[in-house]
C-alpha positions in Angstrom: 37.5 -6.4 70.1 37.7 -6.8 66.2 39.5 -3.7 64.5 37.8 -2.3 61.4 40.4 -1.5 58.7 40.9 1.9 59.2 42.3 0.9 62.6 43.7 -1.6 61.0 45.4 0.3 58.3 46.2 2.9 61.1 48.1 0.7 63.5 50.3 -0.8 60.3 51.1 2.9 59.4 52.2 3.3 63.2 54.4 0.4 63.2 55.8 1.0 59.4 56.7 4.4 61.0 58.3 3.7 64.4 60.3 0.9 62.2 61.3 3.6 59.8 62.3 6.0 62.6 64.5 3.5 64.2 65.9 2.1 60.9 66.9 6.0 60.0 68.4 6.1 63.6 70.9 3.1 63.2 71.4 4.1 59.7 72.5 7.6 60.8 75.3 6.1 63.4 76.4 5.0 60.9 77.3 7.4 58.5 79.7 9.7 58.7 78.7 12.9 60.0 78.1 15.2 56.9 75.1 13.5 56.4 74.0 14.1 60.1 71.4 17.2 59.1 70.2 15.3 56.0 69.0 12.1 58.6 68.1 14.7 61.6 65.6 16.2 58.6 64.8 12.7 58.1 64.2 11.7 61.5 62.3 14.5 62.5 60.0 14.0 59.5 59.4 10.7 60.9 58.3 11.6 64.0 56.2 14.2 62.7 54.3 11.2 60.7 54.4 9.0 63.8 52.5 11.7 66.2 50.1 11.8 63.0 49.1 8.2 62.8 48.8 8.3 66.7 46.1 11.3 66.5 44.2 9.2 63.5 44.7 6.2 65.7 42.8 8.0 68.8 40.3 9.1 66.1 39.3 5.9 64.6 39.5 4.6 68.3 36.6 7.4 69.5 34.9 6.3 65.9 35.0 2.9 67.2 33.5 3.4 70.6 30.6 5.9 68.9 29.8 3.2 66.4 29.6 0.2 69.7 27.4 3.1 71.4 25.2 3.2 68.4 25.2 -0.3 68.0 23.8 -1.3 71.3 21.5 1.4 70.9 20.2 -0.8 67.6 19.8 -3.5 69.8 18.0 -1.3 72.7 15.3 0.0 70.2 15.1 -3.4 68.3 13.9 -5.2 71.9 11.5 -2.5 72.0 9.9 -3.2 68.7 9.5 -6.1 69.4 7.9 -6.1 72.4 5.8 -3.4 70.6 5.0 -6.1 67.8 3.9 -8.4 70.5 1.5 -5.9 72.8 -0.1 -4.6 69.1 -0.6 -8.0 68.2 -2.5 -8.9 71.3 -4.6 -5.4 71.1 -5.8 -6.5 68.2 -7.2 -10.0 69.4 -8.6 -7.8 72.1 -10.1 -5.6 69.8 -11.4 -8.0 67.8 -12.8 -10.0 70.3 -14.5 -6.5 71.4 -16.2 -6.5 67.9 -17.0 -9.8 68.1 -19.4 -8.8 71.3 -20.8 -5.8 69.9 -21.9 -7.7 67.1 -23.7 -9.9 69.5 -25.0 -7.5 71.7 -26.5 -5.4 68.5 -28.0 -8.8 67.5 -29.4 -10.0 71.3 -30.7 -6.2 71.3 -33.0 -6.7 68.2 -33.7 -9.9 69.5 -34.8 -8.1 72.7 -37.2 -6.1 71.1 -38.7 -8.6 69.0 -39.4 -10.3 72.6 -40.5 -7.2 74.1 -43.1 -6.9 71.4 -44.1 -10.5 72.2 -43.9 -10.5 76.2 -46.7 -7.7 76.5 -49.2 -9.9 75.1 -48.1 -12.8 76.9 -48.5 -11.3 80.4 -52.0 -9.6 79.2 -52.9 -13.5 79.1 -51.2 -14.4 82.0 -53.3 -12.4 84.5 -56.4 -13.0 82.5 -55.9 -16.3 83.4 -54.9 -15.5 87.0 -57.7 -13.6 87.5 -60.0 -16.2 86.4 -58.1 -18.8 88.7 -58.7 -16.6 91.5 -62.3 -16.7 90.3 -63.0 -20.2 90.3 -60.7 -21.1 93.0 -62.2 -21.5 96.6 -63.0 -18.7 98.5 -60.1 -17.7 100.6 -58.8 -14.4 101.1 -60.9 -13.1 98.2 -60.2 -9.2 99.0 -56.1 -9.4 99.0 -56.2 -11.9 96.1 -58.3 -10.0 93.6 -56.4 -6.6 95.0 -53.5 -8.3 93.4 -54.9 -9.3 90.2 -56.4 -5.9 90.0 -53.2 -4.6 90.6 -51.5 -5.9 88.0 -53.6 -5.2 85.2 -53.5 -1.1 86.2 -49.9 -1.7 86.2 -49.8 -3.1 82.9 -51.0 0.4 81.4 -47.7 2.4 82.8 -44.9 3.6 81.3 -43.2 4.0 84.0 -42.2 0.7 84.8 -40.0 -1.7 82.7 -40.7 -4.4 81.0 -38.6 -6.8 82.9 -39.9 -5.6 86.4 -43.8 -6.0 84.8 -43.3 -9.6 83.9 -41.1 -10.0 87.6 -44.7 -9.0 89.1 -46.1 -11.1 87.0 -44.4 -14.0 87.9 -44.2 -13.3 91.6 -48.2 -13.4 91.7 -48.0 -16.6 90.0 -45.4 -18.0 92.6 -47.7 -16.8 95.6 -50.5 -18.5 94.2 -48.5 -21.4 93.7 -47.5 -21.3 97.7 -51.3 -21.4 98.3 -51.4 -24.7 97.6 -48.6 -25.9 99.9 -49.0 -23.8 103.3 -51.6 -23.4 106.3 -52.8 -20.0 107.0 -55.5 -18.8 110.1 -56.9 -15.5 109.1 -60.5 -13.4 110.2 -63.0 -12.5 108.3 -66.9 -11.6 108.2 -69.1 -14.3 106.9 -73.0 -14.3 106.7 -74.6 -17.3 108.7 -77.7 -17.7 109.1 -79.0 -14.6 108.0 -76.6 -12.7 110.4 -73.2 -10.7 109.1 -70.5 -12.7 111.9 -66.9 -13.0 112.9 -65.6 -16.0 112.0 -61.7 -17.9 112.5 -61.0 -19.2 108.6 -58.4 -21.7 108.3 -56.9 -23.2 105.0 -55.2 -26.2 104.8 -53.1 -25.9 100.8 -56.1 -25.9 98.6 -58.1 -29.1 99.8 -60.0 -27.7 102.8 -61.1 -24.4 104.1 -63.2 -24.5 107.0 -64.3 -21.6 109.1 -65.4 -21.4 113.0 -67.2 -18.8 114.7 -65.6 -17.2 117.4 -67.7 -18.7 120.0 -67.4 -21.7 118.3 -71.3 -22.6 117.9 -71.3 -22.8 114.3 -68.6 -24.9 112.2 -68.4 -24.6 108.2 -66.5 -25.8 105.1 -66.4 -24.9 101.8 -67.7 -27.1 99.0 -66.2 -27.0 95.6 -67.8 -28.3 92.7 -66.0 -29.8 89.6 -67.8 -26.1 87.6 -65.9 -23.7 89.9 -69.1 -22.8 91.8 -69.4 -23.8 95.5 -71.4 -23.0 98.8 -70.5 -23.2 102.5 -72.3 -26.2 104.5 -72.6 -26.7 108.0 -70.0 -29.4 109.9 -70.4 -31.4 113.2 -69.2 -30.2 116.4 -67.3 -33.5 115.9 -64.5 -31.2 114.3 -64.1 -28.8 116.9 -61.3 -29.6 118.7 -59.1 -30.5 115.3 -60.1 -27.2 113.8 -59.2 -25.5 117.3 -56.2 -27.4 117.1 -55.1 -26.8 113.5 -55.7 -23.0 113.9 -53.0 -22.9 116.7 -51.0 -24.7 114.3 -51.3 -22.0 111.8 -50.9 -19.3 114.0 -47.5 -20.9 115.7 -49.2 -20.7 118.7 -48.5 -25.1 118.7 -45.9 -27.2 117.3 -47.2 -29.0 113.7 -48.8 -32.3 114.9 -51.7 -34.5 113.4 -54.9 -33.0 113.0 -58.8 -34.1 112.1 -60.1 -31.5 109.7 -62.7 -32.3 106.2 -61.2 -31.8 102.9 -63.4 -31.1 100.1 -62.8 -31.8 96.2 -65.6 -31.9 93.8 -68.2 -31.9 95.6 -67.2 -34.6 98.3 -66.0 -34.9 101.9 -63.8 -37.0 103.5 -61.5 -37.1 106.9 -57.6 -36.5 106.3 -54.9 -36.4 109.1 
């Protein structure tokens, strides 16, 4: 361990010191002894000085060992600032990339309302136009259909529900509508044949046939659209009997999907489809 120069300065005292004591000791034997008090003075003055440098010696020494205690406490607290420096300097990229997204989320906010103002309208013309799809559209399940549409426009007036669930309605109506056209469906109904209120089988086939069949199965019937949205119901062959018999089994699950022999009507004309 380096000395400072006090300890420096201290231990050359020491050793000027002993030296001197010793010197004043072989000097003394050799004098004669009237002088003997005169080097005992002399000697004991020396000693006096050595035991002083030793107690300066132990100071500096417990001044050293405070000022390497000190020291590595510099060090200590100087790791920790820096590590400090470090963990502020990444708080403040995380803060900053924190005002970065509230800045963005204040701005997608007034963009929100801006859309909100602008959604309401557009799902006012959405089911206007559903509803007068429904209306044009052939006649199949005409009660649970416009019950939907009818639906949605009371809902439209609440305040109740959100935004975001209104148009999630909206959409959903527009999606079942949209399955219409790809599935088969066997449902009951009432129809008036004949003059006479009866229970009749109806069976829809996407949206290019829709046939119905008496429960007895004397009278057989499809629906004929017209290119205007109008159409009319018109009697069909007991030729179809057994396909329509077979594709409402079908619908039902009551039969594994397998060719069937029903009409399919478009714009006012018939033809066969399997």
């Amino acid at each position: 361990m380096k000395l400072s120069k006090l300890a420096q300065a201290s231990l050359l005292l020491s050793v000027s010191t002993t030296s001197l004591v010793f010197s004043s000791l072989s000097f003394a034997e050799q004098l004669p002894e009237t002088n003997s008090d005169q080097l005992t003075h002399v000697v004991s003055a020396g000693q006096q000085i050595n035991h002083s440098a030793a107690k300066s010696q132990q100071k500096v020494n417990r001044f050293t060992d405070q000022v390497q205690t000190k020291l590595q406490q510099f060090h200590v607290v100087t790791k920790e600032v820096d590590g400090l420096s470090v963990y502020n300097q990444q708080m403040q990229a995380q803060l900053d990339s924190q005002l970065t997204e509230l800045a963005q989320l204040a701005k997608s906010m007034e963009e929100v309302s801006v859309i909100e103002r602008q959604i309401s309208p557009l799902m006012a013309r959405m089911i206007s136009t559903l509803d007068t799809f429904v209306d044009l559209d052939i006649p199949f399940l005409p009660s649970e259909r416009t019950k939907r549409v009818e639906d949605l426009k009371t809902m439209m007036n609440r305040a109740d529900i959100a935004v975001s669930e209104k148009f999630r309605r909206v959409l959903e109506a527009y999606q079942i509508e949209v399955d219409y056209g790809r599935t088969i469906e066997a449902y009951s109904g009432i129809l008036p044949i004949d003059g006479k209120q009866m229970d009749v089988d109806f069976l829809r086939i996407g949206r290019v046939s829709l046939v119905y069949q008496t429960r007895d199965g004397s009278h057989l019937g499809e629906w004929k659209q017209s290119s205007t949205g109008s159409g009319q119901w018109q009697t069909l062959s007991q030729d179809y009997r057994l396909g329509i018999n077979k594709a409402l089994r079908i619908a039902r699950k009551q039969l594994a999907p397998d060719l069937i022999m029903v009409p399919v009507s478009f714009n006012e004309t018939s033809t066969q489809a399997e």
